[in-house]
Structures are given as C-alpha cells and as structure tokens.
NUZA-201624 format. One line per field, with one value per residue (C-alpha): residue number from 1; z, x, y. Coordinates in steps of 0.5 Angstrom, whole numbers. Each point is the difference from the previous one (the first is absolute). Example, Ala and Ser with C-alpha at 12.3 -4.5 7.8 and 13.67 -1.06 7.14 Angstrom:
<pts>
num = (1 2) $
zz = (16 -2) $
xx = (25 2) $
yy = (-9 7) $
</pts>
This chain:
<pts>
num = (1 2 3 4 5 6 7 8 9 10 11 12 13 14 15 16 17 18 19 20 21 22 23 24 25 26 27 28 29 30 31 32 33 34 35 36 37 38 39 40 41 42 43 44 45 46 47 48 49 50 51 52 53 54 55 56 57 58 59 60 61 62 63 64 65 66 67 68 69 70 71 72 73 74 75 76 77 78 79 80 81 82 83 84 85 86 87 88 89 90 91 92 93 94 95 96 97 98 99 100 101 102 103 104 105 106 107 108 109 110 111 112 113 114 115 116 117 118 119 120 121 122 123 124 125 126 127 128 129 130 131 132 133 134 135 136 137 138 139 140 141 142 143 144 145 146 147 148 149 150 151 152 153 154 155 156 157 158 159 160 161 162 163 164 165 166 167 168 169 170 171 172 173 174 175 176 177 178 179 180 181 182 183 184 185 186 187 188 189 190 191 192 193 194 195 196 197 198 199 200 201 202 203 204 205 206 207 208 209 210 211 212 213 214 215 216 217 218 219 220 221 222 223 224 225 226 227 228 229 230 231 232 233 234 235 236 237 238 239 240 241 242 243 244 245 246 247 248 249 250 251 252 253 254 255 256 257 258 259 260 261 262 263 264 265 266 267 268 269 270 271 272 273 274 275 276 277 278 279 280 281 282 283 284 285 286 287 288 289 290 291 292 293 294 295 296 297 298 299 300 301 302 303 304 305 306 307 308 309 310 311 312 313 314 315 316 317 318 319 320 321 322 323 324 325 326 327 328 329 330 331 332 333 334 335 336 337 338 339 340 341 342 343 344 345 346 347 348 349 350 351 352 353 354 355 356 357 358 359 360 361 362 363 364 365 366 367 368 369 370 371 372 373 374 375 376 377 378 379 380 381 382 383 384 385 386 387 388 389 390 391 392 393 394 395 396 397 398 399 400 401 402 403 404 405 406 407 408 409 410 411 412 413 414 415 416 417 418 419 420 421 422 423 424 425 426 427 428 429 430 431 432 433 434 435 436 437 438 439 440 441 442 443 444 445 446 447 448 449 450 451 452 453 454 455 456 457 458 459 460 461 462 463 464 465 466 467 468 469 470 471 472 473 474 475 476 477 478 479 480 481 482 483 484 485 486 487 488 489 490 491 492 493 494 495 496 497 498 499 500 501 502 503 504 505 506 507 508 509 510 511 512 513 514 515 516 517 518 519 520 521 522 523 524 525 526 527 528 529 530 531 532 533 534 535 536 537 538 539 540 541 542 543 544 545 546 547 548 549 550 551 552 553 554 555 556 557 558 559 560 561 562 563 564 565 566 567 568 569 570 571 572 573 574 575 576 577 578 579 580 581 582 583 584 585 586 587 588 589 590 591 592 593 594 595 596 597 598 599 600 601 602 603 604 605 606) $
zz = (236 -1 1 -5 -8 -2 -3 7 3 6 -1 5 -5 -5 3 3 -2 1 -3 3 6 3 6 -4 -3 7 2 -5 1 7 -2 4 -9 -4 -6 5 -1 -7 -1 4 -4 -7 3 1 -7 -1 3 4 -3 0 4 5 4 7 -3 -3 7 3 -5 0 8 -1 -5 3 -2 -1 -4 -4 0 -2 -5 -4 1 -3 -5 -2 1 5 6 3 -4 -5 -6 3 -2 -7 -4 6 1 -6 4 7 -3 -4 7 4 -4 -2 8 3 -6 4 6 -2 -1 7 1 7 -3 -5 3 5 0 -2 -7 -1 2 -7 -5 -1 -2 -4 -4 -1 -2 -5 -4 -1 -7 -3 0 5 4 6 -3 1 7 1 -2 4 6 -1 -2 7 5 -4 1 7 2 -1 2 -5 -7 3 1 -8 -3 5 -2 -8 -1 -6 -4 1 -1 -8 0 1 -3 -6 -2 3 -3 -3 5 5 7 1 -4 4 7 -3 -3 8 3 -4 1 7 1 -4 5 6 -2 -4 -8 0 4 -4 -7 3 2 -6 -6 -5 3 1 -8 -2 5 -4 -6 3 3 -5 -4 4 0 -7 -1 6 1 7 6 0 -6 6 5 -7 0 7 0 -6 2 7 -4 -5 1 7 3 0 -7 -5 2 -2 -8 -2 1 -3 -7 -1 2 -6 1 -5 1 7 -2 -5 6 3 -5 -1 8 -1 -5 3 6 -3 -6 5 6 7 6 -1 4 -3 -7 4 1 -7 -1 5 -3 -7 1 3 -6 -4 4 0 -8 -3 -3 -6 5 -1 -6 -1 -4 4 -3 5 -1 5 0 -6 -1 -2 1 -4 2 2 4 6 -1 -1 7 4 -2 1 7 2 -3 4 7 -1 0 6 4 -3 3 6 2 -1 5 5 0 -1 1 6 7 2 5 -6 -1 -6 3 1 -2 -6 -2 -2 -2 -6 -1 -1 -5 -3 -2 -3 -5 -1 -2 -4 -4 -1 -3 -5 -1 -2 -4 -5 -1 -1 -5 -3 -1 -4 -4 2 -1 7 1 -5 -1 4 6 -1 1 5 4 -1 2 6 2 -2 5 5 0 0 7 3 -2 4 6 0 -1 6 3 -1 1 7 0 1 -4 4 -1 -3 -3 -3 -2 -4 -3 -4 -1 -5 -2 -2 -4 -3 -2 -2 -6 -1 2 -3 4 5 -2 3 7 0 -1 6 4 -2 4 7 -3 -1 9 1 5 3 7 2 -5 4 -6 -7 -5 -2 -3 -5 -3 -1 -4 -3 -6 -2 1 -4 -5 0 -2 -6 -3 0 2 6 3 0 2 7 1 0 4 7 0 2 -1 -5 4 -4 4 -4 8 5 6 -3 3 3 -6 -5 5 1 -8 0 4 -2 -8 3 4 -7 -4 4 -2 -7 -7 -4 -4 0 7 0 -5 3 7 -2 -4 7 4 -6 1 8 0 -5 6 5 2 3 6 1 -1 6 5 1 6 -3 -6 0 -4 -2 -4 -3 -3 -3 -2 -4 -2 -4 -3 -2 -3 -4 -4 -1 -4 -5 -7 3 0 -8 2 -2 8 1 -6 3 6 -4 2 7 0 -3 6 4 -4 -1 8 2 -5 5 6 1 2 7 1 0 2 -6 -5 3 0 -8 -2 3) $
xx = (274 -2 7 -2 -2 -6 5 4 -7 1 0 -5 -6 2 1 -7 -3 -8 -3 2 -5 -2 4 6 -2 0 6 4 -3 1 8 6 3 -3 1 -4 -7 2 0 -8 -3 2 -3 -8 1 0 -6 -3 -7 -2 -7 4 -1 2 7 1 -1 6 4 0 1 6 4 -1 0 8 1 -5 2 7 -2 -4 7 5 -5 0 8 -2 3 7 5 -4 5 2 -7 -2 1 -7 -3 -6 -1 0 -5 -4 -1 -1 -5 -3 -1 -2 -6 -2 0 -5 -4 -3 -3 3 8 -2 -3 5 5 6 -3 -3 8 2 -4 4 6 -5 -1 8 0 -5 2 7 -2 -7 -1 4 -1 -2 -5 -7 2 1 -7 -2 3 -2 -8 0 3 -4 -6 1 3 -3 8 2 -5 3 8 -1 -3 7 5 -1 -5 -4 6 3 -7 -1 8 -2 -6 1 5 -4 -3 -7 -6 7 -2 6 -5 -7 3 3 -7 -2 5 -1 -8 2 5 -7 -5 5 2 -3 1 0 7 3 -2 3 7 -1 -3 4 1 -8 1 5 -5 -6 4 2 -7 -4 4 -2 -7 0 3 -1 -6 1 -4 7 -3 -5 5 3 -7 -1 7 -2 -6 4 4 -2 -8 1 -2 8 1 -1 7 3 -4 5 6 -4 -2 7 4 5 -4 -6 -2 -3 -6 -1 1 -5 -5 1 -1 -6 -3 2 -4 -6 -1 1 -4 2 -3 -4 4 7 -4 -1 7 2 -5 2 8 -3 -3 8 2 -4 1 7 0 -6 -6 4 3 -7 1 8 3 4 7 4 5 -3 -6 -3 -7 -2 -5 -5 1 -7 0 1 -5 -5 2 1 -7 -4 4 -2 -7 -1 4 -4 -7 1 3 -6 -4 3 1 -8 -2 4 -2 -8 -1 5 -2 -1 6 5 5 2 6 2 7 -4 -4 6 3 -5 1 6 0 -6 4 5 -5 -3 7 1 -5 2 6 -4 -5 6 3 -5 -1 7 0 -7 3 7 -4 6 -1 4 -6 -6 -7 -2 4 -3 -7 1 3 -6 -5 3 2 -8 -2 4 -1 -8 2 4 -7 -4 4 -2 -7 0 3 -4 -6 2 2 7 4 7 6 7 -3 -6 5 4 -6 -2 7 1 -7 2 6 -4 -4 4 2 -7 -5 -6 2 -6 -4 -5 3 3 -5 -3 6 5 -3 1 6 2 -2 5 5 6 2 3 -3 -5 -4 0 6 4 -6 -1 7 -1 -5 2 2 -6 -4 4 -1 -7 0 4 -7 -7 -3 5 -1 -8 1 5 -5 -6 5 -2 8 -4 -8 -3 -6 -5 4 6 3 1 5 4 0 7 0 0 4 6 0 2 5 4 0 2 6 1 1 4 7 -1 1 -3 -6 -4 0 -2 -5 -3 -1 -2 -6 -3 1 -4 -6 0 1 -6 -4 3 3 6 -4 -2 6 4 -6 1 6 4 2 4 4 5 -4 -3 6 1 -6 1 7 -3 -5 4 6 -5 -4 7 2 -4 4 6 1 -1 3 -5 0 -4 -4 -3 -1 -5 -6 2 3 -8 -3 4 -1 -8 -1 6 -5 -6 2 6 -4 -1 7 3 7 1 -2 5 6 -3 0 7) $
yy = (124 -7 -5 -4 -2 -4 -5 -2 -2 -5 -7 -2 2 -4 -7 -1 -6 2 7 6 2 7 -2 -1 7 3 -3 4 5 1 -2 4 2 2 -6 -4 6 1 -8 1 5 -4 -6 5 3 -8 -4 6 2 7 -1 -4 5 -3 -2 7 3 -5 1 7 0 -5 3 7 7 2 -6 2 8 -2 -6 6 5 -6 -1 8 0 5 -4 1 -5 1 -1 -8 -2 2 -6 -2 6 -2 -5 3 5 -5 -5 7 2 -7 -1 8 -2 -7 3 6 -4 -1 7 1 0 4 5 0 7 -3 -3 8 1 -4 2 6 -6 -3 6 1 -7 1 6 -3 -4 -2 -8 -2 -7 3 4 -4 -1 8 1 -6 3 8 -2 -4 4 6 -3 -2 7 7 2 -5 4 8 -3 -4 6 5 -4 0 -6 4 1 -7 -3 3 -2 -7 -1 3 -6 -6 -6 2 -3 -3 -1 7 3 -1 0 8 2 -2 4 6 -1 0 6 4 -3 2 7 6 1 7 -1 -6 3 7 -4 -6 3 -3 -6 -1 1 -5 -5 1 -2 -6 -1 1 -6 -5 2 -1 -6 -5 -4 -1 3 5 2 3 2 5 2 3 3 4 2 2 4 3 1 3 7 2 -3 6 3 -7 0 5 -5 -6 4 2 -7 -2 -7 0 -6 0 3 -6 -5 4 0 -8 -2 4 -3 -7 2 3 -6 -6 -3 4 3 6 4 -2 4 5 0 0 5 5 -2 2 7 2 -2 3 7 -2 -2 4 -4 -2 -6 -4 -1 -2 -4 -6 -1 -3 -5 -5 0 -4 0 5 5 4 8 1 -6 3 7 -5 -4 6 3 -6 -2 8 0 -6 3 5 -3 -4 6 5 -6 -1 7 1 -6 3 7 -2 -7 -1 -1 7 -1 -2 7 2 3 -7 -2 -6 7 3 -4 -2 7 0 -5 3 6 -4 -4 6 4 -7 2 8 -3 -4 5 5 -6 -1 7 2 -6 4 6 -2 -6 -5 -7 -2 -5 -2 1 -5 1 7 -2 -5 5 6 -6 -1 8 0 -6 3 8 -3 -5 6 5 -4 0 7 0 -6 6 7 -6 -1 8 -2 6 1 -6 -1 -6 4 6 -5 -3 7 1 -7 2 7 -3 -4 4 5 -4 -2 4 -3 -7 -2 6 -1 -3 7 3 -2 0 7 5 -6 0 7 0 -6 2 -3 -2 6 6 4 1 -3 2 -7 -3 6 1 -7 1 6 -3 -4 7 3 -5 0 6 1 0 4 -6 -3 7 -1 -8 3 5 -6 -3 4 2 7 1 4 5 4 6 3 0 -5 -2 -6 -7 -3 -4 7 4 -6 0 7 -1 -5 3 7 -5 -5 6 5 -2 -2 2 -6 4 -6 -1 7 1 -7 2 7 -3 -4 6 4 -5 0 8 0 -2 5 7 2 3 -7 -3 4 -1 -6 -1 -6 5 5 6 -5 -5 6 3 -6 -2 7 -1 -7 4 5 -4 -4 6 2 -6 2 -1 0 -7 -4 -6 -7 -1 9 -1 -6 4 5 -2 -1 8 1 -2 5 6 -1 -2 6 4 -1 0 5 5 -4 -1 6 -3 -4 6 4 -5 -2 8 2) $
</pts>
C-alpha cells in the first residue's frame, strides 16, 4: 500500500533552483518511501519525452516492478488499506497508467511478461466508465505491448478486449487520437487470430464495430479515413464474412449502411492509390450482397452529412471504377499467361490474387447487370434515362473487353481457368437480358464458350448453365433457334444420325440438371425447345453409346419433354400465351423425331 498521497510530496523536489534533471529523477525513484517514487515518476511524465528511450529504460529499472504493481492495485482500489486513499486513487490510477504507457514505448519493456501480466487491469480499468481521463493512455499502452508481444494480442483478446474495445470506441471523439490507435488494435487482434473464431465468440460486437467504423469512413478526411477502409474490408468482405451479413441487415442502426455508401463514393470520386479503389470497391460488392442492388442507388439523408449526393452517383462510380479494374487485370492476367517469361507461374500468388480481384469487379457488374433489368422490368424511375444509357454503353464496352479475353484465350487453345469460367459467366448474364448484344462476337465465340471449364471440373458444365438463360432466350423465336443452330452449339450434317460433340452432349446435360426440380413453364418450355432442335439431329441410341451419358440424363431429359407437351392449355396466363410459339417448336420437332427415342415417347404416352 502506498504510505503517502500525491499532495504530501517531499520538500526537497520543489526547492531546487535549477530544472529538474534525470539524475534527480532516478534518485527518487531509487528512494527507501514510496512519497520520494511517486515524486519521480510525476517528474518523468513532465520532462521525459517519449522517444527518449535510454532515459525510459532507466527510469523503469529504477522505479521497479512492485512499485509499479502496487501503484496500479491503489489506483483500482484493489490494494490492501485501500479505503484510506480514495480521495487519490484517480490520481494514483492516472500517474500508473500515464507511466506504464512511457515506459512501452521501448519494445524491450513492453514486450516484457509483466507488461503482458497487466493488460488484464488495463482492461478492468477500461470497461468501468467511457471517456474516463486515462482512456488515451489505455489504448496507448494496449496497442504497444500488442504490437510487441504475440502473448500480449492472445492475453487482450482473453481477458475480454473486444467487449471493452466496442464499449470504449463507441463513445470516443470522432477522428480522436483513442479513436485511431483503437481501429489499429482491433486491426492488429484481426491479423493475429482467426476471424472465423472471433465472429463466432464477438458477432454482436463486430456488428456494433461496423457501425461506429463505418462513420468515421464517411465523415473523415484524414488517412484514418483509410485505416476505417482496410477494417471494413477485413471484416466484412472476408471468406468467414457471410455468417456475419445476417447480423448487419437486421441492425436497429440504419444508417451504417448511408455511412458505408458515402465513404465509397468519397474514395471512388477522389484522386487515391489504385489500390485503395480496389478496396472501395471490393467493400462495395459486400455491401451490395449484404443490402441488394438497391444500395447503389440510395438516397443519402444523414444529419452530418451536408453535401449532398445524387442517387445514381454511386452506380455510376462503382460501374466505371470496376470496368476500369476489369480492363487492366484482363490485360494483365493476358500477358501473364501468354506473354510472360515462360518461367512466369500462374499459380503464383500475384496470379491469384488478380483472380481474385477479377472476380469481385466482375460480381460488381453482375449486380449492375440485375440492377438495370429490375429497373426495366418494373418501369421505376429510381434513376434517369440518362444514367440508364451511360450505364448500358459501359456494360456494352465492357462485356466486348471481357469477349476478347476469351477470344485471346480460345487463340491461344486456353479453355480451363477460374478467370475464364467467370468471363463466360458476366457474359451469359448479360446476355441473358440482352441477347442480341455483341452478336457477331458471340457468334463467334459461344461454342468455345459452351467448352469452357473451371479449374476444378473434369469436363465443361459451369459454363453452360451459365449460358443456359441466353440460349433460352434465343430461342424464344423460330429465328433465335435457327441463329443457335448457325452458331456451332451442335453441327448440322446431312445424316439425320451422328455422335454429338463435347459441346451438344454437355448442353444436354446441364438442361436435364437446370429443369430437374422445377416447376417454372417457362423454363420448361424453353429447355424443351432446345433439346427438340438438338434431338432433330440425333437418336437415343446414339445419345446412350457415348460414356459420358448415362441413364439419369436420359429420364430426365424424358421428364422435361414430357412435362412440357403437357403443359399445353393448361396454362392461360399472358406469361403461357407468350410460351406458344416455343411449345410449337417442341411439338413439330417430337412429331419427327419420337420414333428414334422410344424412352421419351414412352414417358410422353403414359
């Protein structure tokens, strides 16, 4: 227990004449009663500066570990005699604190045991009230014996750091000095330990973070403005982070999401690194999953923030920032792969992770893509004509870079990569909505496309349910189905029979799969029209000598054609009458070729 208060110092530290020097400091310190420490260490918080690290790692062997240890104790009232000292105890906890935060700032005490041993009272200290005076020094003294000591991120995150951190952060100053140094320790815990673990242990806290996080990105212009940026994105936009969208849409707090939308418009719109927009962006299409496609286009009413923005404002931005992301990695990733050095790997870690980032603008554009047509369909006027035609030009500039990519890639015989199945993915749903865009470059390409495969798949069957929409689509005329068929999706011979190709035999496949467990007419009938066309061309026998079909498809391919002729008239809503013409097509072609598949006529005949 200290002997004495901060009022009753000795004489002797007031009557020098000359400035207090070191040496009078450490002979304090190294007093026999513990008013001569506490006069010692009042005189380091005065004149020793922080980068003086000789000085600090003398004072702190002078002044000793359990003088330190029972300082702290009295100031928490946790020292034996405690209640004689309660007028002081603020002040024995601020001079505690004030100089256990110095003495971190040399690496060596700070990642010592007995600072890791404290973190636990700093902790206490923190959680008691919010805003207390010796909050700056907490955080001071956390982030230094962290960033020194693995043990010191493990004991923080043990002791109940997280809990304390959103406590405290949640009412600090916007922009403070508390504020930064907390958003680096909670950077630094995510670095040091697994988000999987936290989110499992801290979900609700990570939550109420976001929402004081997502403030400061908005409404700061300073590089925390940056530092907000990274967090977000470590907590939000990472591989654990769908367990943590829940959470986020069901918040009491609305605005978050505003916040979120006006930091990234603030990034997009300004003069910053390249890879700081790629942040943003990556940050935007979390948001978009999290909020729907609705999100580019909200309407900004916050009551701190004064200028204002126009909806469309940040559709535009985050189209044109991804198109340009887009046309740089396509590019990229091409000289990498058939430019390169051929001892450049493309299982490197910068091949991937332009990968990766290709995926991202391109599910940026999906989401655009899905956008507009929503906005088609229900004839809203969430934003102009104009926006609507700036944003079709650039999905048009932009599905004609990503085209030719692919022709770059079937030049070169390349047909296998994740970066090429998500190329024909962002182009089967663009096209999808509109399938006479690029209709000669498709013309070209789909039966390459129809071939591409990921990675990871023995043979193609991603990239044709990808383009499963658009051939449906193309089909809903007499004319589409003879344009698939000029297309080379299967060949036309002058035999009625012939052993189909990859391509002809993968389509089949994947439409007997797309239809198997729906009940959508539509879908059906227009499925049905394309196997009606394909099997114009072939015969059951043929179809089942090949090794890579199997009974399955079969049933369901005869499930699918059955199911459609009999949805003949029992439909009469607009969206069947508009299937007439397609149902037409599966009639004549099953009036031809029925004989050759006998399975099929006998699901249709039952």
């Amino acid at each position: 227990m200290l002997r004495k208060d901060l009022q009753t110092q000795p004489e002797q530290s007031q009557s020098h004449s000359h400035s207090p020097s070191l040496e009078d400091c450490l002979k304090l310190l190294k007093g026999e009663r513990d008013e001569q420490r506490l006069a010692g260490l009042l005189l380091v918080t005065k004149f020793c500066k922080g980068d003086d690290v000789v000085s600090l790692r003398k004072v702190h062997d002078a002044v000793g570990v359990r003088f330190l240890d029972r300082l702290l104790r009295t100031g928490l009232g946790t020292g034996s005699n405690s209640n004689s000292v309660d007028s002081n105890r603020d002040a024995y906890l601020q001079l505690s604190v004030t100089v256990l935060a110095a003495f971190c700032r040399v690496p060596e005490i700070a990642s010592s045991e007995d600072m890791v041993a404290k973190i636990p009272f700093i902790v206490e200290i923190m959680s008691k009230e919010p805003g207390a005076s010796v909050i700056e020094e907490c955080f001071e003294f956390l982030y230094l014996v962290t960033t020194a000591s693995g043990d010191g991120v493990t004991t923080l995150y043990e002791c109940g750091g997280m809990r304390v951190l959103v406590f405290q952060m949640s009412t600090l100053p916007d922009g403070s000095h508390p504020m930064e140094v907390a958003i680096k320790l909670v950077q630094l815990i995510l670095s040091k330990l697994s988000l999987e673990i936290i989110m499992n242990d801290h979900l609700s806290e990570l939550s109420m973070m976001v929402v004081t996080i997502a403030r400061q990105f908005a409404i700061l212009h300073s590089a925390l403005k940056f530092d907000s940026l990274h967090l977000l994105v470590a907590i939000i936009s990472s591989h654990y982070s769908a367990l943590f969208h829940d959470p986020l849409r069901v918040l009491p707090e609305r605005n978050w999401s505003m916040y979120m939308h006006v930091g990234i418009v603030a990034i997009l719109q300004n003069r910053v690194a390249p890879a700081e927009k790629l942040q943003a962006l990556i940050l935007a299409e979390s948001m978009v999953s999290i909020m729907g496609e609705e999100w580019l286009i909200t309407k900004i009413e916050l009551p701190d923030i004064q200028d204002s923005i126009p909806a469309d404002r940040c559709l535009l931005l985050v189209l044109e920032s991804a198109r340009v992301e887009i046309a740089v990695l396509l590019n990229e990733l091409a000289y990498l792969k058939y430019e390169a050095p051929k001892n450049t790997s493309t299982t490197s870690e910068s091949f991937l992770l332009k990968q990766r980032n290709l995926a991202v603008a391109f599910s940026l554009v999906e989401k655009i893509i899905k956008l507009i047509s929503n906005i088609g369909e229900n004839q809203g006027d969430s934003i102009n004509e104009n926006t609507f035609t700036k944003v079709i030009n650039g999905l048009d500039e932009t599905i004609g870079v990503v085209l030719e990519y692919l022709q770059d890639a079937k030049e070169h015989g390349q047909k296998k990569g994740n970066d090429l199945l998500a190329s024909v993915r962002l182009v089967g749903s663009y096209l999808a909505e509109t399938p006479v865009a690029c209709k000669e470059k498709v013309r070209e390409l789909l039966q390459y496309m129809l071939l591409v495969e990921g990675e990871d798949e023995p043979s193609p069957f991603y990239s044709i349910c990808f383009l499963l929409p658009m051939l449906c689509q193309t089909t809903m005329n007499i004319e589409g189905c003879k344009a698939l068929v000029s297309y080379g999706v299967y060949k036309a011979k002058e035999q009625v029979q012939f052993p189909v190709d990859d391509s002809t035999l993968h389509l089949l496949k994947a439409l007997a799969y797309w239809t198997d467990n729906t009940n959508d007419t539509s879908i059906i009938v227009m499925a049905s029209s394309i196997c009606a066309l394909i099997f114009d061309m072939t015969s059951e026998e043929a179809l089942v000598k090949n090794p890579n079909f199997d009974n399955n498809s079969l049933n369901r391919l005869s499930k699918l054609i059955a199911t459609s002729l009999a949805s003949r008239g029992q439909d009469k809503s607009d969206a069947a009458k508009a299937d007439t013409d397609l149902l037409e097509i599966v009639m004549a072609g099953y009036s031809r070729w029925a004989h050759r598949f006998p399975c099929i006529r006998e699901r249709v005949e039952r």
